[in-house]
C-alpha positions in Angstrom: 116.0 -1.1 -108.9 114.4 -1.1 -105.7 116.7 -2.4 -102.6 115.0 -2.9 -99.1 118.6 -4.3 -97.3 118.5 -1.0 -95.2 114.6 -0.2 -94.9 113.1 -0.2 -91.8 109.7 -0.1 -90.0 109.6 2.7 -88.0 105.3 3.0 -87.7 102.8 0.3 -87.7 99.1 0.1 -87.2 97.1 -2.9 -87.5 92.9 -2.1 -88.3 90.4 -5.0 -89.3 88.2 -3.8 -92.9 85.2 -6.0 -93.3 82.3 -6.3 -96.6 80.4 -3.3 -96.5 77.4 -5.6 -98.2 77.6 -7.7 -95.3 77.7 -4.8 -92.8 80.6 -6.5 -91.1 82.1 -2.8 -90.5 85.0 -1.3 -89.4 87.2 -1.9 -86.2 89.7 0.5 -85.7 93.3 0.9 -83.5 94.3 3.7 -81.6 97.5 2.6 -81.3 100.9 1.9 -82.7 102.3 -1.3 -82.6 105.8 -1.3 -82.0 107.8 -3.9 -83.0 111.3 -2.2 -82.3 112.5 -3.9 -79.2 111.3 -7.7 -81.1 114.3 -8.3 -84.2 112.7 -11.4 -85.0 109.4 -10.5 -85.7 110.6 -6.7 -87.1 112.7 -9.1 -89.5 109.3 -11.6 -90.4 106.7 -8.5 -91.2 110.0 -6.8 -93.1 110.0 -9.9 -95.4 106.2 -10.2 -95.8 105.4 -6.6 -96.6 108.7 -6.5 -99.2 109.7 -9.1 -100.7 106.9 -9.1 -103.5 107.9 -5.8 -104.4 111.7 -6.5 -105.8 110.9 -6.5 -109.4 107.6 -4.2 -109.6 105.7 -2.5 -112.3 105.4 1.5 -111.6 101.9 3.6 -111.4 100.9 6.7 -110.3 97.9 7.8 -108.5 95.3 9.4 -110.5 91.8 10.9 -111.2 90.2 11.7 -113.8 89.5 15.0 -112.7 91.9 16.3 -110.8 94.8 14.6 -109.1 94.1 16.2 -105.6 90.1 14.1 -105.8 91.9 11.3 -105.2 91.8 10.4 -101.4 94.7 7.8 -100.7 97.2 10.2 -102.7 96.1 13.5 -100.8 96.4 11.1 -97.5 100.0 9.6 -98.6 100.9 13.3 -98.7 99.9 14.1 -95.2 101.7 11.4 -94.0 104.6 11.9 -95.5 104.5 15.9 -94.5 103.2 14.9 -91.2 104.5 12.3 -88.7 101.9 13.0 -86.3 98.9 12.6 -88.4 99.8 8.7 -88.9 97.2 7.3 -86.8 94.6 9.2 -87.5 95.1 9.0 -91.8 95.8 5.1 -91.4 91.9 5.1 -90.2 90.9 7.3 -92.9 92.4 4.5 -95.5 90.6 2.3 -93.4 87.2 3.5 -93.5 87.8 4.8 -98.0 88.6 1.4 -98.5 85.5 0.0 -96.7 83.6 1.8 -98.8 85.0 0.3 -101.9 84.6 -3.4 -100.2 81.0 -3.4 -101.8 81.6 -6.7 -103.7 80.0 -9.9 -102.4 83.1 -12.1 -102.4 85.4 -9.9 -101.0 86.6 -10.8 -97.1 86.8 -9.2 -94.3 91.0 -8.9 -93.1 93.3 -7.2 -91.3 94.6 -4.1 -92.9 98.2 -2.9 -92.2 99.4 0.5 -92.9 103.7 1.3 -92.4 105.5 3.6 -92.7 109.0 2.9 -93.9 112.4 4.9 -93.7 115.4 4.2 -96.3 113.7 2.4 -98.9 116.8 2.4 -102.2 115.3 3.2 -105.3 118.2 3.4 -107.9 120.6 4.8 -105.0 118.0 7.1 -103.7 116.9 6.7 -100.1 113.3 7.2 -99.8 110.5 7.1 -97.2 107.2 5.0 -98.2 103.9 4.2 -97.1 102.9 0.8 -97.3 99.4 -0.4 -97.4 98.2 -4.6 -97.3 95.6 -6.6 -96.4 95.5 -10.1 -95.4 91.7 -11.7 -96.2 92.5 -15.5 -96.1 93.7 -17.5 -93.5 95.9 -20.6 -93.1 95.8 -23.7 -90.8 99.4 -24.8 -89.5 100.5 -26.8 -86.6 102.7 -26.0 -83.3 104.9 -28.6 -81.7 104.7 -28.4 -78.0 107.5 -30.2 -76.0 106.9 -31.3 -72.4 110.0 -32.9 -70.7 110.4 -36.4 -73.1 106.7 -35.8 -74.9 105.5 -33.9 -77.7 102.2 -32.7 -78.2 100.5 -31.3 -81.5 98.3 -28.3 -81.7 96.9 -26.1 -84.7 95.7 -22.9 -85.1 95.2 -20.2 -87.9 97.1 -17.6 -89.0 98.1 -15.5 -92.3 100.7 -17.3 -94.4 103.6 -14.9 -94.5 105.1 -16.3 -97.9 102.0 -14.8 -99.2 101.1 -10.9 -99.6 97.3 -11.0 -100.8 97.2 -7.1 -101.2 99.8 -4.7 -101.0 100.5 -0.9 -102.0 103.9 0.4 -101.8 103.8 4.6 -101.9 107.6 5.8 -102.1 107.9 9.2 -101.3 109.2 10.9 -105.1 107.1 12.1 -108.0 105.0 13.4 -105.5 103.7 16.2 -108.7 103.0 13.5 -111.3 101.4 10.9 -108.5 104.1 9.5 -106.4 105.8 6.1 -107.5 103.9 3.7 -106.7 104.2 -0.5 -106.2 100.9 -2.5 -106.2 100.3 -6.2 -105.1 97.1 -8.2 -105.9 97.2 -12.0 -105.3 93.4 -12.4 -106.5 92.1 -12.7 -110.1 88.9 -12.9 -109.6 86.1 -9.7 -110.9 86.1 -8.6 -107.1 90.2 -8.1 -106.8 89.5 -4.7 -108.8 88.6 -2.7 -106.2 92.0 -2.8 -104.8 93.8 -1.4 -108.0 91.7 0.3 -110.0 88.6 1.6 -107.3 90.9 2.6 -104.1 93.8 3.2 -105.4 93.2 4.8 -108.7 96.4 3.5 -110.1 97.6 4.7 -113.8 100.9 2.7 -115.3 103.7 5.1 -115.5 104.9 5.3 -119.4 108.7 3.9 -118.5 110.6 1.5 -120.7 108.8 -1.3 -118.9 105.5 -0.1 -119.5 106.5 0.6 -123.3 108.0 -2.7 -123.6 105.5 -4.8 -122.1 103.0 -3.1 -124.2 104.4 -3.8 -127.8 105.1 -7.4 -126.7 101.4 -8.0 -125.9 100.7 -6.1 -129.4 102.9 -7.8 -131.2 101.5 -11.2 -129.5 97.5 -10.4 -130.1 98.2 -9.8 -134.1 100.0 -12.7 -134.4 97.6 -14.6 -132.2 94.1 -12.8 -133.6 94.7 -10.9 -136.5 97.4 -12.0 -138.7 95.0 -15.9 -139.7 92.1 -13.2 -141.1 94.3 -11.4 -143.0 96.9 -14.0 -144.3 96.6 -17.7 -145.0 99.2 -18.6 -142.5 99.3 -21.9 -140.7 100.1 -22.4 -136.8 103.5 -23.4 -137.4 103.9 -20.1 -139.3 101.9 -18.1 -136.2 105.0 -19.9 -134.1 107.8 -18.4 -135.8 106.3 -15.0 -136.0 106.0 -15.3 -132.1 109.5 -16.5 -131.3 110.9 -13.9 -134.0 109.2 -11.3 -131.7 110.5 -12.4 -128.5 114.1 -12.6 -130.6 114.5 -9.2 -131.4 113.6 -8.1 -127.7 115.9 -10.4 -126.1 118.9 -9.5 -128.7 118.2 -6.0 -128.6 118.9 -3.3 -126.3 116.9 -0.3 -127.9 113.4 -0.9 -129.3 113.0 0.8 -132.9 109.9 -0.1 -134.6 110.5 -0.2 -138.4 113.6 -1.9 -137.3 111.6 -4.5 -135.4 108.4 -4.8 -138.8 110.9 -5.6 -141.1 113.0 -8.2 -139.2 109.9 -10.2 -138.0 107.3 -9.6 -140.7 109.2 -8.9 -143.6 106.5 -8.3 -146.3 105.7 -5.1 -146.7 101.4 -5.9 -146.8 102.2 -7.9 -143.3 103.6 -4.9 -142.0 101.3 -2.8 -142.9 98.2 -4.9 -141.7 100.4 -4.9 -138.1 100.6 -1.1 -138.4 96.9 -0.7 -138.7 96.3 -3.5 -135.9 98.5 -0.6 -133.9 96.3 2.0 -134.3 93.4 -0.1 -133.3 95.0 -1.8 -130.6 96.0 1.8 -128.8 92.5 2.9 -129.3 90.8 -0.1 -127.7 93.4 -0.1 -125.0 93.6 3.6 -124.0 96.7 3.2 -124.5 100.1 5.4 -126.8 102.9 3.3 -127.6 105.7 4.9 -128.6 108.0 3.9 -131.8 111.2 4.0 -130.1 112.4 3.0 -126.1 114.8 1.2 -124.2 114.1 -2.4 -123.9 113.6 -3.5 -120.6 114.9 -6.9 -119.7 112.6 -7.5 -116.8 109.5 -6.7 -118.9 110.9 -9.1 -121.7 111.5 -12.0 -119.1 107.6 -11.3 -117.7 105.8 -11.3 -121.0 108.0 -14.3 -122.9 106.4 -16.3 -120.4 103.0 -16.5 -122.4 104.5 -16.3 -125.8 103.6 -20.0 -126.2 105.5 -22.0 -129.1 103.5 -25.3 -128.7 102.3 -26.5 -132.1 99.3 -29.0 -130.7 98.0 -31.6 -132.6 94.6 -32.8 -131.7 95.3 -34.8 -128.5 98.0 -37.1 -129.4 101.5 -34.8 -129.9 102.9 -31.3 -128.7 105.3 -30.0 -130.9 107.7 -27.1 -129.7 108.7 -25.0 -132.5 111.7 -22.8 -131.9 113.6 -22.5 -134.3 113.9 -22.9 -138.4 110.1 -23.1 -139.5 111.5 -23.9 -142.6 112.2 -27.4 -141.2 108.6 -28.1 -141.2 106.6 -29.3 -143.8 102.3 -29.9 -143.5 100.6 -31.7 -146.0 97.4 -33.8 -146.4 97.3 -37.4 -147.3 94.6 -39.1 -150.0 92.4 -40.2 -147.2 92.1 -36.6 -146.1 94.6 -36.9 -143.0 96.4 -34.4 -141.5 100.2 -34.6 -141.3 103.5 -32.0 -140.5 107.0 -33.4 -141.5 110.0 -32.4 -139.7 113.7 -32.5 -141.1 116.5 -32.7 -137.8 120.0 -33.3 -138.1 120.9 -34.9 -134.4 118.6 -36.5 -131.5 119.3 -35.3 -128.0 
C-alpha cells in the first residue's frame, strides 16, 4: 500500500529534545542539513526513517475539541502549504514535544524532522512529514587499517536497523486529519506520550482497523468470557480460537451472523458473544461494524497471539489445530488428570 522506491529527502533538520523533569532542555538547529550531494548516506537515513513503515496501521490526528487545537496537525499543515516555514515549525515540534517529555524514564535524543517528496500510497504520489527520535544508543566497533596493521576502535552511535520513534504525516485527508503512520519501539507506561499526548492519534475506521478489532473481540470471549458462561474445557477454548482465525483467513468479506454461526454454533453461545460485543465496544470506545472487507495484513498481525497451546502443568505442550473431536479428557480413580488423543499417521 505504501511504496517509498521513488521517495526522496529533500529537507532535514536535526534538534536534540531532552526530559523536561530533568531540565535537560532544548537545543535547537538553525540549519538544514543537506544530504543531497552524499548518495550513501541519503540512501542509509532513507532506509532508517522508512522501512518500518511498509505495512502500517492508519490514524488521524485529533482533539477532542476541535481538530485545529491540536498543534502538530496545524504545524504539518504549515509545512506542507509552506516550504519556507520548515525550519522554524521543525523547532516548534521540538519545543511541544518537550513539553510532553515530563515522564521520568523518558531520554533525552535527537529528534529528526523530513520532509519527503513522492511517497506512493496506492498509486498516489504524496508529500510527507516525517517525525523520529532516537533516545538510545549503541556501542559498535571501527576497523582502522594502517599499511599491514589493523587497529580496533569503538564508539556510539544510533543503530540504524532500529527506528525507536517515528511519525509519518502523508500529505491527504488533510479534512478528516491527514493519514498518518506511527512508530513506537518502547512498551513501557512512558512510551505514551509519543502516541497518544503529542500526537493525538485516533485509528482510522478502514478494513484493517475493523478487522483487527473483531479478531481481538472474538479472542477476549473466547479467552475471558466464554469459561463463566459455559462449562467448556481448554481444548474446547482451542478450537473456538482456531475456528476464528479460519473463517478470516478463508474469507474475503467479514459478515457477522455468517462468522456466529460457523464458529459458535449454538444459538445461547452466540448470543452470550453478542452481548460480550456490546460490552466490549463500550469499554473500548470503540463501533465495530457487522460487515467489512477482511484485511489480510490485519489477519497475519493478530493470528500471531491466537495461541493454540494446550499446556499441561509443566511436563507436555499440546498444539491443537485441528479436529477437537480427536481429544478425549477424563479423570482416573486416583483423581489424575489425563487427555487422550486419536491420530492416524506420525510425522
Amino acid at each position: 500500500m505504501l511504496d517509498f522506491g521513488e521517495a526522496k529527502i529533500s529537507k532535514l533538520i536535526i534538534h536534540k529534545v531532552g526530559n523536561k523533569i530533568l531540565e535537560d532542555g532544548v537545543q535547537l538547529s538553525d540549519e538544514i542539513v543537506d544530504v543531497s550531494m552524499q548518495p550513501e548516506l541519503s540512501k542509509v537515513l532513507h532506509s532508517y526513517f522508512l522501512s518500518p513503515f511498509k505495512e502500517p496501521i492508519y490514524y488521524n490526528f485529533h482533539h477532542v475539541t476541535s481538530l485545529d487545537l491540536n498543534e502538530v496537525y496545524t504545524i504539518a499543515m504549515t509545512m506542507f502549504d509552506s516550504a519556507t516555514s520548515f525550519v522554524e515549525k521543525s523547532k516548534d515540534l521540538a519545543n511541544i514535544l518537550y513539553e510532553y517529555s515530563d515522564h521520568p524514564k523518558i531520554k533525552t535524543g535527537e529528534l529528526y524532522i523530513v520532509h519527503f517528496e513522492d511517497c506512493n500510497f496506492k498509486n498516489e504520489f504524496v508529500d510527507a512529514i516525517g517525525i523520529f527520535k532516537s533516545e538510545n544508543k549503541d556501542t559498535f566497533l571501527k576497523i582502522l587499517e594502517e599499511e599491514t596493521q589493523y587497529f580496533v576502535e569503538h564508539d556510539n552511535g544510533v543503530n540504524i536497523k532500529r527506528l525507536e520513534k517515528g511519525c509519518l504525516i502523508l500529505n491527504m485527508d488533510q479534512a478528516e486529519g491527514y493519514r498518518v503512520c506511527v512508530v513506537d519501539n518502547q512498551n513501557s507506561g512512558e512510551a505514551q506520550y509519543w502516541k497518544d499526548q503529542f500526537l493525538k492519534l485516533k485509528p482510522v475506521a478502514d478494513n484493517y482497523y475493523q478487522t483487527q478489532n473483531y479478531l481481538s473481540l472474538a479472542k477476549d470471549f473466547v479467552t475471558s468470557r466464554l469459561d463463566e458462561d459455559f462449562e467448556v474445557t481448554k481444548a474446547d477454548q482451542i478450537d473456538y480460537l482456531n475456528r476464528s482465525i479460519a473463517y478470516f483467513k478463508k474469507n474475503e468479506q467479514f459478515d457477522e451472523q455468517e462468522f456466529a454461526s460457523s464458529v459458535f454454533e449454538h444459538q445461547e453461545v452466540i448470543q452470550s458473544f453478542k452481548k460480550f460485543k456490546n460490552e466490549f465496544q463500550d469499554e473500548n470506545d470503540i463501533h465495530i461494524v457487522s460487515e467489512f472487507d477482511i484485511s489480510s495484513s490485519a489477519v497475519k498481525r493478530q493470528s500471531r497471539v491466537f495461541k493454540s497451546v494446550l499446556k499441561l502443568d509443566r511436563n507436555f505442550h499440546i498444539y491443537i489445530h485441528g479436529d477437537k473431536n480427536l481429544i478425549e479428557k477424563g479423570i482416573e480413580e486416583d483423581g489424575r488428570k489425563f487427555y487422550k488423543i486419536y491420530y492416524n499417521e506420525e510425522s
